[in-house]
VOBA-1610 file (N, C-alpha, C; in pm, whole numbers, padded with zeros to 5 digits, always signed):
BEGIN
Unk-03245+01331+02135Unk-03222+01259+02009Unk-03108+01321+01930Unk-03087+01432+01932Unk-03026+01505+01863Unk-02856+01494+01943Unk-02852+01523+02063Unk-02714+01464+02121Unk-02688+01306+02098Unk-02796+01201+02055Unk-02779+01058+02092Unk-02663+01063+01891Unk-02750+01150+01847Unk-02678+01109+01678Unk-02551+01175+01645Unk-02520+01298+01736Unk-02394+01369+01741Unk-02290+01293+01789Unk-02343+01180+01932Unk-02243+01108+01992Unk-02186+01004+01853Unk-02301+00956+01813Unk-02293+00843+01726Unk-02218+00892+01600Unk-02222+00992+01534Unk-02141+01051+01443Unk-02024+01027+01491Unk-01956+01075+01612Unk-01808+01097+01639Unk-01805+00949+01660Unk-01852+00902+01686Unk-01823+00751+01732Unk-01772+00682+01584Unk-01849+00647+01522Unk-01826+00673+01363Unk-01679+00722+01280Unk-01684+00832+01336Unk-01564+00901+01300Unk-01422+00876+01351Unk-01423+00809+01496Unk-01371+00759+01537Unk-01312+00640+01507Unk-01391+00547+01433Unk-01340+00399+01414Unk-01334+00451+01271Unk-01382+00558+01177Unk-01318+00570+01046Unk-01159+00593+01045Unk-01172+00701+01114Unk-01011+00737+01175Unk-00883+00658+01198Unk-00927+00554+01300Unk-00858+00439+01332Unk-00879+00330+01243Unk-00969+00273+01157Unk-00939+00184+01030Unk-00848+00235+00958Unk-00867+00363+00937Unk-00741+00391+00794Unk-00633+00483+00792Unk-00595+00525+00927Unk-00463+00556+00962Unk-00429+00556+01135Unk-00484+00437+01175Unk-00451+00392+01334Unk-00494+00485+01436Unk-00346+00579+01427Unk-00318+00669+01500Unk-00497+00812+01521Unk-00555+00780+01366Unk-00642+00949+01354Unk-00707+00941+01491Unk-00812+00823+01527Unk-00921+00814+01621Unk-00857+00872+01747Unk-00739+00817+01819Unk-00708+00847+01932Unk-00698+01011+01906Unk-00637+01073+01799Unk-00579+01269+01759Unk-00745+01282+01772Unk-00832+01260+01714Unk-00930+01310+01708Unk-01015+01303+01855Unk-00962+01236+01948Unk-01045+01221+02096Unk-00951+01367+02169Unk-00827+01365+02156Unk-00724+01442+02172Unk-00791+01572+02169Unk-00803+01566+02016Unk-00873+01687+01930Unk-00994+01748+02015Unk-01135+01696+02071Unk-01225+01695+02107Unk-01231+01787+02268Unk-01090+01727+02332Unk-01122+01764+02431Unk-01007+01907+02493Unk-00964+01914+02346Unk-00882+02056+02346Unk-00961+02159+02218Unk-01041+02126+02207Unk-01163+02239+02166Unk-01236+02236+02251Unk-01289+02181+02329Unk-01389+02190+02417Unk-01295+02270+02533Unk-01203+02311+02548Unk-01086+02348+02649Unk-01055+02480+02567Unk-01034+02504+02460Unk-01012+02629+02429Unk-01080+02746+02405Unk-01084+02832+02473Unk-01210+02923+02485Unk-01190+03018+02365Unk-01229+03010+02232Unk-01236+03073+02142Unk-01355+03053+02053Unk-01450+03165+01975Unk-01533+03095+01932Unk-01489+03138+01769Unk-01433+02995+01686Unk-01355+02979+01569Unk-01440+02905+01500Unk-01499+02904+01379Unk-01531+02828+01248Unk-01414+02678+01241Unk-01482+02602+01230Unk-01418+02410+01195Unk-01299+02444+01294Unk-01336+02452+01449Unk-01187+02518+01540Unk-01141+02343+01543Unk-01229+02228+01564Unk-01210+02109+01594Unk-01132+02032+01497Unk-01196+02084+01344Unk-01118+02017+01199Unk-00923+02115+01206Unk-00969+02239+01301Unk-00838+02254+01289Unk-00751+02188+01372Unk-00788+02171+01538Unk-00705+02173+01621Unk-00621+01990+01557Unk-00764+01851+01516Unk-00752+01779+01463Unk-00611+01755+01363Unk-00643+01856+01277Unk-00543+01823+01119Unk-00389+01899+01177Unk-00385+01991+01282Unk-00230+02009+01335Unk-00200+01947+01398Unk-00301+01834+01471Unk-00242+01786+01550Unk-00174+01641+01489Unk-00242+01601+01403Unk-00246+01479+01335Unk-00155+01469+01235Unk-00122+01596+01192Unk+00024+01619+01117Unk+00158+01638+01200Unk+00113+01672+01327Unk+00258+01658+01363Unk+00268+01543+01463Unk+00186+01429+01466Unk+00137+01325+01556Unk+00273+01226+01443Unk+00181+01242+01337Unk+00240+01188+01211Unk+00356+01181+01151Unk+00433+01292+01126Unk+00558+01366+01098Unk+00674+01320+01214Unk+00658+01383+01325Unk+00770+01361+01446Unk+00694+01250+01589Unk+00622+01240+01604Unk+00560+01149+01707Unk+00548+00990+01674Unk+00493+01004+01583Unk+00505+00853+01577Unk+00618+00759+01506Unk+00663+00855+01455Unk+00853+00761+01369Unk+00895+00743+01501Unk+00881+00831+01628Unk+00968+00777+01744Unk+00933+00679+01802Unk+00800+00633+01788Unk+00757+00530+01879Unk+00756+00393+01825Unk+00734+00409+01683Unk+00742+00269+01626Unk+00845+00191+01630Unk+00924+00237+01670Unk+01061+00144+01664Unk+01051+00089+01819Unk+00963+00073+01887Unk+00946+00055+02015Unk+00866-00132+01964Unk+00771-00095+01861Unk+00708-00210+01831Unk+00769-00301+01698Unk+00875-00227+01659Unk+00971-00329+01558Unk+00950-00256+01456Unk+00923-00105+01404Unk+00879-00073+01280Unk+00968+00057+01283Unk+00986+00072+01139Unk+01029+00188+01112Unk+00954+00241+00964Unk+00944+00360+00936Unk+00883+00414+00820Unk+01012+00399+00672Unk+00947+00359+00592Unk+00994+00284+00449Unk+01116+00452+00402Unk+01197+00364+00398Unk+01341+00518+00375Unk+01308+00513+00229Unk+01346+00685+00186Unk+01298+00685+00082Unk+01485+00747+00053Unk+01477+00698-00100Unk+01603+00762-00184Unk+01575+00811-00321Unk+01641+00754-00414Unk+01674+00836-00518Unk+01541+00722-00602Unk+01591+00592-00529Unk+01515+00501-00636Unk+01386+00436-00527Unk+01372+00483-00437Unk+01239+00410-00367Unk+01157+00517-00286Unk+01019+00521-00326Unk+00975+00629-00367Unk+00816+00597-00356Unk+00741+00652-00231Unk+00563+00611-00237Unk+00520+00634-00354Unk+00408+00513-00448Unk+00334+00580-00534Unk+00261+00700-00551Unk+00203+00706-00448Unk+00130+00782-00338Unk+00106+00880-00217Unk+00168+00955-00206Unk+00182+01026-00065Unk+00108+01014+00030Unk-00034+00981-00024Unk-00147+00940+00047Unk-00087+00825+00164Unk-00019+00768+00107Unk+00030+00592+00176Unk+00127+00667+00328Unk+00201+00782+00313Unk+00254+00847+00417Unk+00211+00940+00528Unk+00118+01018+00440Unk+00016+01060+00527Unk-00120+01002+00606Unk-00123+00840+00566Unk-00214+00760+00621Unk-00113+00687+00733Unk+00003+00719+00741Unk+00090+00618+00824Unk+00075+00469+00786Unk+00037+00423+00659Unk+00089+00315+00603Unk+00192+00287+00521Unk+00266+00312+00602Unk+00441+00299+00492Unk+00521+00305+00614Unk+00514+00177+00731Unk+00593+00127+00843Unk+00645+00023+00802Unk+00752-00093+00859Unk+00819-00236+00790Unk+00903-00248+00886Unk+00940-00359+00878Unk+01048-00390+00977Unk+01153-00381+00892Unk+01289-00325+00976Unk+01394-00270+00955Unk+01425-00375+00817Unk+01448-00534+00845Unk+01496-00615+00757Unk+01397-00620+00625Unk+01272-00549+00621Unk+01207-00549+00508Unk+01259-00363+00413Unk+01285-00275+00477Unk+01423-00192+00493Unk+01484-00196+00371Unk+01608-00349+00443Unk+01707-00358+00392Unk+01681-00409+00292Unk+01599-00552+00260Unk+01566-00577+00128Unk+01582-00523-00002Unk+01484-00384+00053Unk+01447-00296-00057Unk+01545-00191-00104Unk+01647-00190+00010Unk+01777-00126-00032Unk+01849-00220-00066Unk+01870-00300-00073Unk+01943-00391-00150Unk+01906-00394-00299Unk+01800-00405-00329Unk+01739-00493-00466Unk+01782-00306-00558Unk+01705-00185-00449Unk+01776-00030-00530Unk+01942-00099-00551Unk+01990-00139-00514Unk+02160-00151-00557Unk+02166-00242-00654Unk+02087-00311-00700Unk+02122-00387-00768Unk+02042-00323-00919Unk+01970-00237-00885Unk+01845-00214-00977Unk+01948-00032-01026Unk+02088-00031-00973Unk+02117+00105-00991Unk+02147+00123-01135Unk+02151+00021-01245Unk+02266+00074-01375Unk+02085+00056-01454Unk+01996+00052-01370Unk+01866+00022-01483Unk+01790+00173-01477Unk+01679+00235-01539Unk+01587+00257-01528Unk+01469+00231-01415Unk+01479+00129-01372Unk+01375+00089-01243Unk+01390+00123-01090Unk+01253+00200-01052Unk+01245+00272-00957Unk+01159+00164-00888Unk+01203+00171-00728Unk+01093+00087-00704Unk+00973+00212-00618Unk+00877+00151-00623Unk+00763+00250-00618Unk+00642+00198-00539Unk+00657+00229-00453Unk+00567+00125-00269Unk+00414+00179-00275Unk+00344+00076-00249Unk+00217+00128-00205Unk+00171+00093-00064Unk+00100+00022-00004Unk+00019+00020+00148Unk+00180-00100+00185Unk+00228-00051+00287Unk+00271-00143+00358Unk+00229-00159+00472Unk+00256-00134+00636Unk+00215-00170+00729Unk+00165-00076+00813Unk+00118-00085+00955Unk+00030+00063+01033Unk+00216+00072+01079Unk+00216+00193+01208Unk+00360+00172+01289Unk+00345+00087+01413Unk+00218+00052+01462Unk+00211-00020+01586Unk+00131-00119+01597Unk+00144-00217+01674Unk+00100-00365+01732Unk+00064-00474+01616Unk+00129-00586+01646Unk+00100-00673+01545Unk-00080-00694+01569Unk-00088-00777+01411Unk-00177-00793+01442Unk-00345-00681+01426Unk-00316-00562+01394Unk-00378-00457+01406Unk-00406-00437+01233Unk-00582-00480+01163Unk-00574-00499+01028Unk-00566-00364+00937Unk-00487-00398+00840Unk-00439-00241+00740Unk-00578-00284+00663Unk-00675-00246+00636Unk-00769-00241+00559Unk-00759-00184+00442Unk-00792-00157+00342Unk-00876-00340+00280Unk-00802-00465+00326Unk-00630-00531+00339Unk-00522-00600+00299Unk-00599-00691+00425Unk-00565-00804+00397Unk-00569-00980+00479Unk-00433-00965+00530Unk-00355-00929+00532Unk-00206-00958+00600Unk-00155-00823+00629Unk-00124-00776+00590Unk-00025-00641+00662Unk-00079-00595+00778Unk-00038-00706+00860Unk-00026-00627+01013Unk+00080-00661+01061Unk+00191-00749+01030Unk+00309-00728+01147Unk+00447-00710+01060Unk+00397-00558+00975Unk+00557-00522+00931Unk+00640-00538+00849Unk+00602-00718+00804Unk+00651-00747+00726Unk+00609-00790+00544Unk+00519-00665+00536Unk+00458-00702+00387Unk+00483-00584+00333Unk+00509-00557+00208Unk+00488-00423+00151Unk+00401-00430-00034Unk+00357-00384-00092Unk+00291-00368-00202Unk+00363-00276-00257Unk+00433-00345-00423Unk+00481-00237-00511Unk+00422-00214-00619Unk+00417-00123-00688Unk+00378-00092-00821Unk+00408-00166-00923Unk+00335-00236-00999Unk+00414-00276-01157Unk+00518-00149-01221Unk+00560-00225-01330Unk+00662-00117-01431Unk+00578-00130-01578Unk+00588+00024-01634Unk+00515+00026-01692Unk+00625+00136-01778Unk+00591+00114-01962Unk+00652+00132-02050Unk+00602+00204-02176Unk+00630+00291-02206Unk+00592+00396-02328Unk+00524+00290-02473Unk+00455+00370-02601Unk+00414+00300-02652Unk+00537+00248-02711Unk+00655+00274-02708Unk+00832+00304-02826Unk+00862+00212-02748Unk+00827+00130-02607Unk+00882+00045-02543Unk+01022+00098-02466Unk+00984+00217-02426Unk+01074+00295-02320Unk+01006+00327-02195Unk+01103+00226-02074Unk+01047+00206-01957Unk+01036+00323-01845Unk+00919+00375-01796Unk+00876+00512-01690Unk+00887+00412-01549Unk+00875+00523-01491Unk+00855+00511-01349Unk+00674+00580-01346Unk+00629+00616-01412Unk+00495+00682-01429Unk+00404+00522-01340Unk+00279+00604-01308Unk+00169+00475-01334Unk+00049+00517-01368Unk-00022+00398-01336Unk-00182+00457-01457Unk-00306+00439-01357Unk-00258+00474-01203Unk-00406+00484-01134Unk-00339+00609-01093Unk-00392+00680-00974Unk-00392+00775-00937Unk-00310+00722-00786Unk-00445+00606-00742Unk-00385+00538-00599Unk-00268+00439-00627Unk-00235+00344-00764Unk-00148+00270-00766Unk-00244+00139-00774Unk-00358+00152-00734Unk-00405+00016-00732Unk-00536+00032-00859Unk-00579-00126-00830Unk-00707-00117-00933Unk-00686-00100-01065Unk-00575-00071-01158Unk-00589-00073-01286Unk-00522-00146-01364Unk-00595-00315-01397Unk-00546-00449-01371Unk-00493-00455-01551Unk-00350-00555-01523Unk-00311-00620-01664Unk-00372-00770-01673Unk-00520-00760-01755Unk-00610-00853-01745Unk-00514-00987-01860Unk-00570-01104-01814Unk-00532-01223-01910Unk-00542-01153-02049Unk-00484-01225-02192Unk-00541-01234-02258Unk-00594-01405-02309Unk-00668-01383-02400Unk-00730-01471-02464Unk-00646-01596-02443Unk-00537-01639-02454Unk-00463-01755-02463Unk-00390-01805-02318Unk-00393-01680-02266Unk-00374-01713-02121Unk-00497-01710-01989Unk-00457-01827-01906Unk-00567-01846-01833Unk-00560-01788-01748Unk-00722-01802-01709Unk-00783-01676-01598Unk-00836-01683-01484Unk-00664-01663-01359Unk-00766-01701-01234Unk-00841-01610-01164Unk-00907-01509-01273Unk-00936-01413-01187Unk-01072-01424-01238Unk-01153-01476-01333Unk-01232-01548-01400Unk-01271-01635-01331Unk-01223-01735-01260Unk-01236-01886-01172Unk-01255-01828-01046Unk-01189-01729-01027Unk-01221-01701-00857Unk-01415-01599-00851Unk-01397-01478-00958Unk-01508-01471-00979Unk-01638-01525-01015Unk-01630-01648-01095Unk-01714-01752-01170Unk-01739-01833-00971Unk-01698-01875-00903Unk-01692-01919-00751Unk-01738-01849-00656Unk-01791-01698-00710Unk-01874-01629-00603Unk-01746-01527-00457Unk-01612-01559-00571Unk-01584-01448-00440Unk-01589-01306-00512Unk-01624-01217-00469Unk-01693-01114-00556Unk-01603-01004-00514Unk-01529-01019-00427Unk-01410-00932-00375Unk-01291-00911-00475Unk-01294-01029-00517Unk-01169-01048-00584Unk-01093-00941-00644Unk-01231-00816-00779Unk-01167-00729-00826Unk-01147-00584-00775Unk-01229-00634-00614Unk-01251-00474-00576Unk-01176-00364-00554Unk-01047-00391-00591Unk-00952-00290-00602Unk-01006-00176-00747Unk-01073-00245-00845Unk-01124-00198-00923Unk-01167+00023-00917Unk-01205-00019-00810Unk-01286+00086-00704Unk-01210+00156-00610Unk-01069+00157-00624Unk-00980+00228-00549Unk-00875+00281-00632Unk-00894+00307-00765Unk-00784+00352-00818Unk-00781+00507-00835Unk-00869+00565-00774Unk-00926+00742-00723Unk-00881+00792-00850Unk-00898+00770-01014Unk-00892+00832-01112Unk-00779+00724-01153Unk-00816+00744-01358Unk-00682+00701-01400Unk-00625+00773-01456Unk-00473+00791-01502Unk-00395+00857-01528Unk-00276+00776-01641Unk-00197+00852-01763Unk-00113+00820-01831Unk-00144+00705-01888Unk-00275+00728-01951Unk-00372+00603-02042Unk-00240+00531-02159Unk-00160+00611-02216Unk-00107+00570-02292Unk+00011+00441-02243Unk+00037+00451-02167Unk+00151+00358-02080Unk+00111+00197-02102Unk+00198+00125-02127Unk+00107-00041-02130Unk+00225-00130-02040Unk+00188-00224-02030Unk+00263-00299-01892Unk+00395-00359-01921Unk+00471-00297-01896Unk+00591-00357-01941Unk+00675-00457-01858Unk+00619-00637-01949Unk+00653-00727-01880Unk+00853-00766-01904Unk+00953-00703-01935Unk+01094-00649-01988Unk+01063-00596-01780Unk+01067-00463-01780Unk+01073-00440-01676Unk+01047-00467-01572Unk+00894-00541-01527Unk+00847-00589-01395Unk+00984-00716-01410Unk+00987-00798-01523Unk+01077-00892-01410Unk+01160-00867-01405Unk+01244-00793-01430Unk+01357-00722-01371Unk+01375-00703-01262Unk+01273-00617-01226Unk+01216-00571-01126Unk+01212-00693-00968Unk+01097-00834-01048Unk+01096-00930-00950Unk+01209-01005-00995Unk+01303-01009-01038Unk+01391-01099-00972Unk+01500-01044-00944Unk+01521-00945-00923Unk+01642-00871-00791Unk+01540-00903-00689Unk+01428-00874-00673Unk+01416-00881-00576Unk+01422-01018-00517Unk+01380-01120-00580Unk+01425-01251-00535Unk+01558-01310-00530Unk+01667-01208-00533Unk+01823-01208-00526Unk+01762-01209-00357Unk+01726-01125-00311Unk+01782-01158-00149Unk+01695-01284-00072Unk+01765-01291+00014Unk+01712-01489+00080Unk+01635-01406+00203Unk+01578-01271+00210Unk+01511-01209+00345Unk+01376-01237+00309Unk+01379-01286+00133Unk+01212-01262+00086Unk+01154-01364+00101Unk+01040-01380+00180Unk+00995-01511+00227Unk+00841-01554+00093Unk+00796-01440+00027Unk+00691-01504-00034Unk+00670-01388-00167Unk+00645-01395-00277Unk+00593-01286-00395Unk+00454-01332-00436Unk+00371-01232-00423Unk+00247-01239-00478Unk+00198-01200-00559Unk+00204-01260-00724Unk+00159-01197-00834Unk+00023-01300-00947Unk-00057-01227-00993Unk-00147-01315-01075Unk-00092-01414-01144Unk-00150-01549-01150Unk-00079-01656-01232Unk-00041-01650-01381Unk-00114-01541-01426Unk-00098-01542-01544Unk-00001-01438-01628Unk+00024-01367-01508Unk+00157-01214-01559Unk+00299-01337-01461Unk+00270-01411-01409Unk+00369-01507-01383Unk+00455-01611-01472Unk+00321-01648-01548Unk+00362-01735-01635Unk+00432-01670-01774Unk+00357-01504-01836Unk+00360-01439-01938Unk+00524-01387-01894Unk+00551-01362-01798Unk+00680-01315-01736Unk+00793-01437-01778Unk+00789-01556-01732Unk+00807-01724-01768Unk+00943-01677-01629Unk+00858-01665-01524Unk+00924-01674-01391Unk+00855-01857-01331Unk+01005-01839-01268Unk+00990-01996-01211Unk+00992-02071-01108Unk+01059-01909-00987Unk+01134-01911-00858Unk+00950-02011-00737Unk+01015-02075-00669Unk+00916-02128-00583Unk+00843-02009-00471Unk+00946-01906-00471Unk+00857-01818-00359Unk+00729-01737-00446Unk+00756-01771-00579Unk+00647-01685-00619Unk+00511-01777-00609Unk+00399-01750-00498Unk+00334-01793-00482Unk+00185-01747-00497Unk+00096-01844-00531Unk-00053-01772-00579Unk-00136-01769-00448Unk-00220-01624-00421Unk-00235-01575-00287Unk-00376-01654-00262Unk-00470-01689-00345Unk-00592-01732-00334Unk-00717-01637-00321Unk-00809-01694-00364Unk-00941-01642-00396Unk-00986-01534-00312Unk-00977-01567-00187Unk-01016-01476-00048Unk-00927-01347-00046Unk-00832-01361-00096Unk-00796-01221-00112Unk-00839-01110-00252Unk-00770-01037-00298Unk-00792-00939-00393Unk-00724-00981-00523Unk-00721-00978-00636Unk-00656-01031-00782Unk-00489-00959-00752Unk-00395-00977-00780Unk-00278-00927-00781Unk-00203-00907-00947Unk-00300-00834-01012Unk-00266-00811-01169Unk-00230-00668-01159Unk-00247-00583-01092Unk-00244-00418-01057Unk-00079-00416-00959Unk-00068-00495-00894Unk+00094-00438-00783Unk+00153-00589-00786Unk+00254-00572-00715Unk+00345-00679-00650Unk+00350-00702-00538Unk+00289-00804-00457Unk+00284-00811-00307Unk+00433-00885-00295Unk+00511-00848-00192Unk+00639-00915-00102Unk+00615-00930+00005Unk+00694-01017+00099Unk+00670-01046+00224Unk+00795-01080+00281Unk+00857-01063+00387Unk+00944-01152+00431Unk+00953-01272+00480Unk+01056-01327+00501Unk+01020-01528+00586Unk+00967-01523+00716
//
């Protein structure tokens, strides 16, 4: 009984691994059978052989291979920049080259401003098709999630944000503006706010949403013709008084989009 729940643990651990950074499950089978191979008797020898291996699986192994399946890891510069480090060390921050360029484009256009762009979950590095969890779409490369812009109480625009993860800490309707996040909840999809629950602490309470900057923000980015779709709440759409047709409303079944900016390519 006691070997049947040990198997079942790693088993476990295994598909935790591989839900939320692809690559861990296979390092961790890796892992398993080069502790069981190394004749030393070491304290967490498995959590070690695991976390070196998985950092340098991560680091130099897998940037080489993804470009085998159309992906490359999100280039970072002066102005584009993970919310998160978490998002790099999970190996979710892959894209296809032309989702890339986009985002170096819209930094050139975004150079005489204040605005940083600031990425959260984009894609795994391998096989379409393969789901980035929690996300309904980011599996083939071409989606990425950015941060809102957010602005001092003096109305001086940061690159700061106010979750910890980037997600979950929503610019709710107000009173005069309508609420599809209200209608989708009032309908029983109960998912809707669960980002709620992923914002791993909040941070820089004082900051408030600075709608001056996000559209700034979204419409360079709708300067390039690579962007096939923008996903933002209807109601920071309308408060924005954006008009472009790609900005499109994602629907109920997915998650509220009042916390980031979903993009996509065509």
């Amino acid at each position: 009984m006691k070997a049947l729940l040990k198997n079942i643990s790693k088993l476990l651990l295994f598909i935790f691994l591989t839900a939320f950074t692809q690559i861990g499950g296979i390092v961790y089978l890796v892992s398993l059978v080069i502790s069981k191979k190394w004749d030393k008797n070491l304290k967490f020898k498995t959590s070690i052989v695991f976390l070196v291996l998985y950092i340098f699986s991560t680091l130099l192994i897998t940037p080489l291979i993804a470009p085998i399946f159309g992906r490359e890891k999100v280039i970072h510069s002066d102005k584009i920049q993970p919310t998160n480090y978490w998002t790099v060390f999970l190996n979710r921050n892959y894209v296809q080259p032309e989702l890339n360029e986009l985002l170096q484009q819209t930094e050139k256009r975004l150079r005489r401003t204040k605005i940083e762009i600031h990425y959260l979950d984009a894609n795994f590095p391998f096989i379409n098709k393969f789901p980035l969890l929690p996300h309904l779409s980011h599996n083939d490369g071409k989606k990425i999630d950015l941060s809102l812009i957010y602005e001092t109480e003096m109305g001086q625009i940061t690159n700061k944000q106010k979750s910890i993860s980037g997600y979950g800490l929503f610019e709710n309707p107000t009173e005069s503006e309508f609420s599809q996040v209200k209608k989708c909840l009032t309908n029983g999809y109960f998912q809707y706010d669960f980002p709620k629950y992923l914002t791993l602490g909040l941070i820089n309470k004082e900051l408030v949403f600075s709608k001056e900057g996000t559209k700034i923000l979204i419409e360079n980015l709708l300067k390039n013709q690579k962007l096939g779709k923008l996903f933002i709440e209807p109601h920071l759409k309308v408060r924005m008084n954006l008009k472009n047709d790609r900005i499109r409303y994602h629907g109920c079944r997915a998650v509220r989009h009042d916390d980031h900016i979903h993009i996509q390519l065509k």
